[in-house]
Structure formats: C-alpha cells, structure tokens
N, C-alpha and C positions, 0 to 999 in steps of 0.2 A: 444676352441679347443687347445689354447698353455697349458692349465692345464695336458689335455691328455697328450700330447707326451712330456711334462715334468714327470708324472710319467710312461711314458712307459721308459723313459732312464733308472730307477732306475733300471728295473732288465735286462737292456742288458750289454753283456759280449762281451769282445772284448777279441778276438782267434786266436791265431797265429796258421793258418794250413800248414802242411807239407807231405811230401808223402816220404812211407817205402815202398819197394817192390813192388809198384808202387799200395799202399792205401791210401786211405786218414786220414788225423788223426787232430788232434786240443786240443789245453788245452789254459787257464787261458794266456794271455800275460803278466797281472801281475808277474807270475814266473820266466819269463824271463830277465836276464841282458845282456847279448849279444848273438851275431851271428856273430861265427867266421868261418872260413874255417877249411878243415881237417890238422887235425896235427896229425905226429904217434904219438903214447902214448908208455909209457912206461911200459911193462908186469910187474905184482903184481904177486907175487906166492902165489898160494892156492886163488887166488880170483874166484869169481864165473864164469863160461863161459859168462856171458854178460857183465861185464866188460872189456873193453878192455886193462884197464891199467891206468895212469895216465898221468897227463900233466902241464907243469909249466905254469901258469894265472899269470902273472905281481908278481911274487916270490910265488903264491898261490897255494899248489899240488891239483887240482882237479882229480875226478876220472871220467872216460869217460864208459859211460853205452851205448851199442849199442843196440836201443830200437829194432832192427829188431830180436835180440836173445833173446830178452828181452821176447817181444810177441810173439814167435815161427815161425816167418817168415822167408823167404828166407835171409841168410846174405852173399851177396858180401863180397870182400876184397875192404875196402873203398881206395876212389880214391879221387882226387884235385876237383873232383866236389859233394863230399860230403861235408856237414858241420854240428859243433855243434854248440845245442841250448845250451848259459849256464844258468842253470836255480839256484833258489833260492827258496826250501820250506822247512819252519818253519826249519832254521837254515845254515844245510849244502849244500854247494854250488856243483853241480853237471854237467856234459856237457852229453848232448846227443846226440849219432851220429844219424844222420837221411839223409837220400838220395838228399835232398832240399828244403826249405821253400817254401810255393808255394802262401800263400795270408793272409791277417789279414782279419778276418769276423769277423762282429757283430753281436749278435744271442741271441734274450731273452728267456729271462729261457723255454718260452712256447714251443720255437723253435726246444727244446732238449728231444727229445724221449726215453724212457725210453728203455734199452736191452734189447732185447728179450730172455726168460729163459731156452730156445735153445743154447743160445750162449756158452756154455760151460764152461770149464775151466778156458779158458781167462775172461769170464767175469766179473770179479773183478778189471779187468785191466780198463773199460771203466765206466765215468760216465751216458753217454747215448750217442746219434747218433743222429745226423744235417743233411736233406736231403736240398741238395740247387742243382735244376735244376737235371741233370743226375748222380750227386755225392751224396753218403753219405759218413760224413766224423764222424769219430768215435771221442768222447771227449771223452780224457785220463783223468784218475784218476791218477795221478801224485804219491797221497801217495802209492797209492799200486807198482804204477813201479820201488818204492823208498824204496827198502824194510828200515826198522829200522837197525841199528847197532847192534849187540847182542853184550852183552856183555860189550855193552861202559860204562853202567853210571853203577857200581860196588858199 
C-alpha cells in the first residue's frame, strides 16, 4: 500500500487559494515567492487598465496586475486588508492584488475538472475547477493572465 500513495504524491499539486470578489480561485504555489500586504503602486501611463502600476521589491520595479480587472470582476479600491501574491513565471516577476489568501490545498491532477465550454470568454484564463465541499475554486492559467510583452525581444 506505501507503493500506492507514493505514486499518488507524484501528481498532487499544492495550490495556493485566494478569494477576488469574494470567488474562489487557486494556481501552482510553485509560482509564488511572497506574500506581501497592499502597497500603493505607482501609475505607468498608457499601461493597460489592469495594471495598477508599479512597486519598488527590495530595489526591484515590479508591476502590480489587479487580477479582479484582470478577469472582469468587481474592482474595489484596495485597502490595508488587501494583499499581493508575488509570483515568478518563466522569467518576469509580477505582484498580484487579490482581496486575501485564504488556504494552501493539495489537489491531484484527477481532482481538476476540466471548463465547461459555456464558460465564455474568460475561459482561457482557468486551467480547470477544484470542487472541495461547498466551494469550487477556479485554477488559474497564470500564462494567459500574464499576457507576453510585445515588442520586447526585437
């Protein structure tokens, strides 16, 4: 029986969940390097409405994406009880505002439901959907909420 739950670890995923507009949501912990409180940012002109701006990380300029405009949610004016996820995919380092961390879950691959093709527009945004007791909590596709740079690599 220890053979089993030795390869049942192999494809469980540990998920940092957090709640937007009071959804559930989840991605990869691996992406993550901190969890800081809200800090203003500083307005970028001509950046896109879901950015809120930027922020100085230990002399680092990150840019702060508010995933609630991100995904066409309701967006409060974040407050002292907000905080960013900063996270790290395949390169540039990014902060997420999001409403509050609310749990790390472990969840295997099987665990992860596939979108329903209903889902709309957004649907590019979710890798699939986690139903644990009376919640489903949406796992984000990270690369898509992250759009590419245009223009960068010339």
């Amino acid at each position: 029986m220890s053979e089993m739950n030795e390869n049942d670890a192999e494809d469980v995923n540990e998920l940092i969940a957090f709640r937007i507009a009071e959804q559930d949501f989840c991605f990869n912990i691996m992406s993550v390097r901190e969890i800081r409180g809200w800090t203003p940012a500083t307005v970028i002109p001509q950046a896109p409405p879901y950015v809120r701006g930027v922020i100085n990380l230990r002399g680092a300029v990150v840019p702060i994406v508010d995933l609630a405009a991100r995904l066409g949610l309701e967006v409060p004016e974040p407050n002292a009880r907000n905080v960013i996820i900063i996270t790290q995919i395949d390169g540039p380092i990014v902060g997420l505002l999001v409403d509050a961390v609310s749990d790390i879950l472990s969840a295997t691959d099987k665990e992860v439901q596939p979108t329903p093709d209903v889902a709309g527009t957004g649907a590019e945004f979710l890798s699939g959907i986690i139903t644990r007791e009376d919640r489903m909590i949406r796992l984000l596709n990270l690369g898509a909420i992250l759009p590419e740079k245009t223009g960068a690599a010339a």
